[in-house]
Z-matrix of the N, CA and C atoms (Angstrom, degrees):
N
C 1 1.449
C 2 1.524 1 110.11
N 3 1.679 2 113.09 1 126.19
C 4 1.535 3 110.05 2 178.59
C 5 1.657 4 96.25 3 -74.28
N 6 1.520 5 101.81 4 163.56
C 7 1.623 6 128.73 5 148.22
C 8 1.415 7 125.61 6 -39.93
N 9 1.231 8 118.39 7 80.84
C 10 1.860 9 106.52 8 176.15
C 11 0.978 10 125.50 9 -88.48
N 12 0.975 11 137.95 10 108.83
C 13 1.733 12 153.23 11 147.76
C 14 1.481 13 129.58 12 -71.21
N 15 1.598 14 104.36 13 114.65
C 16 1.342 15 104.34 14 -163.42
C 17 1.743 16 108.32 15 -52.98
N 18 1.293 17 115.76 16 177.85
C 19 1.280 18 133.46 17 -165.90
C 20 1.811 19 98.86 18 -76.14
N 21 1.397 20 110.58 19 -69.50
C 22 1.440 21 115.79 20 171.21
C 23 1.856 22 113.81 21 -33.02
N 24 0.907 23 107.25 22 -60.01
C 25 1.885 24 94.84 23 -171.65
C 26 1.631 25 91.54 24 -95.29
N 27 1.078 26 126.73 25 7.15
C 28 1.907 27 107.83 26 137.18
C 29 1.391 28 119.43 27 -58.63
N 30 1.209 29 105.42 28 -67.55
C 31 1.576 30 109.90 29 158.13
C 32 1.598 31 128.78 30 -28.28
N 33 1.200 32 90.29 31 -48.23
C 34 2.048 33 94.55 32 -178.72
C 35 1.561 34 99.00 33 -72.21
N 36 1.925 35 116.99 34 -30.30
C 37 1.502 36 99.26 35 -162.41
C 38 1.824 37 96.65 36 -68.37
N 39 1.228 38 132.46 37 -23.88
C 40 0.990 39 118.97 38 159.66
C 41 1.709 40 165.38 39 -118.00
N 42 1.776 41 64.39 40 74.31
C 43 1.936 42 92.13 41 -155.89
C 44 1.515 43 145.88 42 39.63
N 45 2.165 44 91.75 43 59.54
C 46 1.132 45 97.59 44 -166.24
C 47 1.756 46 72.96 45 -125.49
N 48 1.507 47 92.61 46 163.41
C 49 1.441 48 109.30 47 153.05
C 50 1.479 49 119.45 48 -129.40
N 51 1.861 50 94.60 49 155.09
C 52 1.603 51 103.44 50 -168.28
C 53 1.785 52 103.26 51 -84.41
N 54 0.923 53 130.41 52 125.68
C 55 1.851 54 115.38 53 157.22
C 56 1.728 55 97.15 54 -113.65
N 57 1.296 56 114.89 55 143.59
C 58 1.230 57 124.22 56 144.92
C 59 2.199 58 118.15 57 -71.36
N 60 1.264 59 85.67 58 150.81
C 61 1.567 60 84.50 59 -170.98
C 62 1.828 61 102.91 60 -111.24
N 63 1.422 62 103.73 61 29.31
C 64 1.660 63 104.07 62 -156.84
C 65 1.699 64 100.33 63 -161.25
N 66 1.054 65 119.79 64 142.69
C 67 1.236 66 130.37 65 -167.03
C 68 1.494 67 124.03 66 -165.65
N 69 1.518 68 110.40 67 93.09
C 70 1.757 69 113.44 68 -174.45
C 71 1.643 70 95.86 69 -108.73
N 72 1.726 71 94.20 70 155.86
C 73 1.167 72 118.22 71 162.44
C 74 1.970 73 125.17 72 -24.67
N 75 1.666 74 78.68 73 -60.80
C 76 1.496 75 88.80 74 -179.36
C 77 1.498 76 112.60 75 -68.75
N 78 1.091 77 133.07 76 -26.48
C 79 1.781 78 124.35 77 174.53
C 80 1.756 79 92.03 78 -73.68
N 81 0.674 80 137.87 79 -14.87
C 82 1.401 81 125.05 80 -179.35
C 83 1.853 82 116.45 81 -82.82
N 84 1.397 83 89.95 82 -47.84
C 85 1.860 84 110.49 83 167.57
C 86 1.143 85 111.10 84 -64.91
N 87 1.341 86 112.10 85 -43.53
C 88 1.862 87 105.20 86 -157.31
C 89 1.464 88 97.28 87 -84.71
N 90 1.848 89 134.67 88 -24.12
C 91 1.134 90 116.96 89 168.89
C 92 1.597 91 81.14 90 122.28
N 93 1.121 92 125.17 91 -11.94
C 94 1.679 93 117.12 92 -164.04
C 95 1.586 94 130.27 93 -76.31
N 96 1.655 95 92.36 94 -15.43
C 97 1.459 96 109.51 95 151.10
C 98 1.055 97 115.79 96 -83.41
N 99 1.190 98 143.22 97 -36.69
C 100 1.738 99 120.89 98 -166.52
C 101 1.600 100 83.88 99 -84.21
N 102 1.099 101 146.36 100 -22.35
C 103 1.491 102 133.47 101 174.32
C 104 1.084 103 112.82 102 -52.22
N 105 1.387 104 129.03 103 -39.65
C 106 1.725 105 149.39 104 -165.69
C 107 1.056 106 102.71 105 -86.52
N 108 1.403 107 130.64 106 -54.38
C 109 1.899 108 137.25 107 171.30
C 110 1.655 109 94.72 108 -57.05
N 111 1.425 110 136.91 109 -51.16
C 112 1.452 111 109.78 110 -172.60
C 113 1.359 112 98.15 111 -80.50
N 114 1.174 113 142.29 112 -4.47
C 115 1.688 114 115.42 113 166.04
C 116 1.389 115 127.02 114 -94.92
N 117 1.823 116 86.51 115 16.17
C 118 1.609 117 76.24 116 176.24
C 119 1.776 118 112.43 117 131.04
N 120 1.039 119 130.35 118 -29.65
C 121 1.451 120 133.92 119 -171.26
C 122 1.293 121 106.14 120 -82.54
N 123 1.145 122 98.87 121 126.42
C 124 1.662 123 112.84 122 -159.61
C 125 1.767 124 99.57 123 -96.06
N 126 1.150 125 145.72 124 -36.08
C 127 1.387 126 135.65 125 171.47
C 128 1.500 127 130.67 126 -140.90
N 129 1.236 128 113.38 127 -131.28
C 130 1.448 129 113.76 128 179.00
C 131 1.253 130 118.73 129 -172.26
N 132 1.123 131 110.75 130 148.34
C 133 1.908 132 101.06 131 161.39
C 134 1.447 133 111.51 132 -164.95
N 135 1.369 134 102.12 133 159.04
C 136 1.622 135 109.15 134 -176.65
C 137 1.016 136 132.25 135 -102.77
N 138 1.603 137 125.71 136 83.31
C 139 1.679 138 111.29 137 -147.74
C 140 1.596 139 125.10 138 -56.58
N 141 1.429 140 105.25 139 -24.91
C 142 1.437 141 117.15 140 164.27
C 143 1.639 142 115.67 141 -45.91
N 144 1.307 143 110.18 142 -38.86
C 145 1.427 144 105.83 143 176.13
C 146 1.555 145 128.39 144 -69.05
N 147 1.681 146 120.23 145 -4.70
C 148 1.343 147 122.47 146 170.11
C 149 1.907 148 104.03 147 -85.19
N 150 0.863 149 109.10 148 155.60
C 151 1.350 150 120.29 149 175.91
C 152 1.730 151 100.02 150 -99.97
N 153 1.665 152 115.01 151 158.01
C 154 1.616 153 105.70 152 -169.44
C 155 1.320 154 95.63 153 -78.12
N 156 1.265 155 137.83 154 -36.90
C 157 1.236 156 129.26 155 175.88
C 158 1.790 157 132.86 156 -38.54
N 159 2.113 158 93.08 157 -30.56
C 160 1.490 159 91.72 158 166.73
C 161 1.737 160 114.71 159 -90.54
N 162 1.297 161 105.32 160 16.60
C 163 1.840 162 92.79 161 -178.66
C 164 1.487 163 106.43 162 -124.03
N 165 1.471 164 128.80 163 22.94
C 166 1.093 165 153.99 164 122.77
C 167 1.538 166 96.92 165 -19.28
């Protein structure tokens, strides 16, 4: 049997980081984010929260 390493800290082994661009209630309740933060996903963001003026 080879070594498996999830996909996310493949990524980190080469100095990338994961962010999700999306964030519901239910990944927060169901536990499915802190599942995602221990494999590795380093942040977040809400694209709704830029205004179009900042993606100019």
């Amino acid at each position: 049997m080879g070594h498996h390493i999830n996909p996310i800290q493949a990524l980190h082994n080469y100095g990338q980081s994961v962010w999700l661009d999306y964030i519901r209630r239910s990944s927060i309740t169901s536990g499915e984010l802190q599942a995602l933060v221990q494999d590795g996903v380093r942040g977040l963001l809400q694209p709704n929260h830029f205004s179009e003026s900042d993606c100019r």
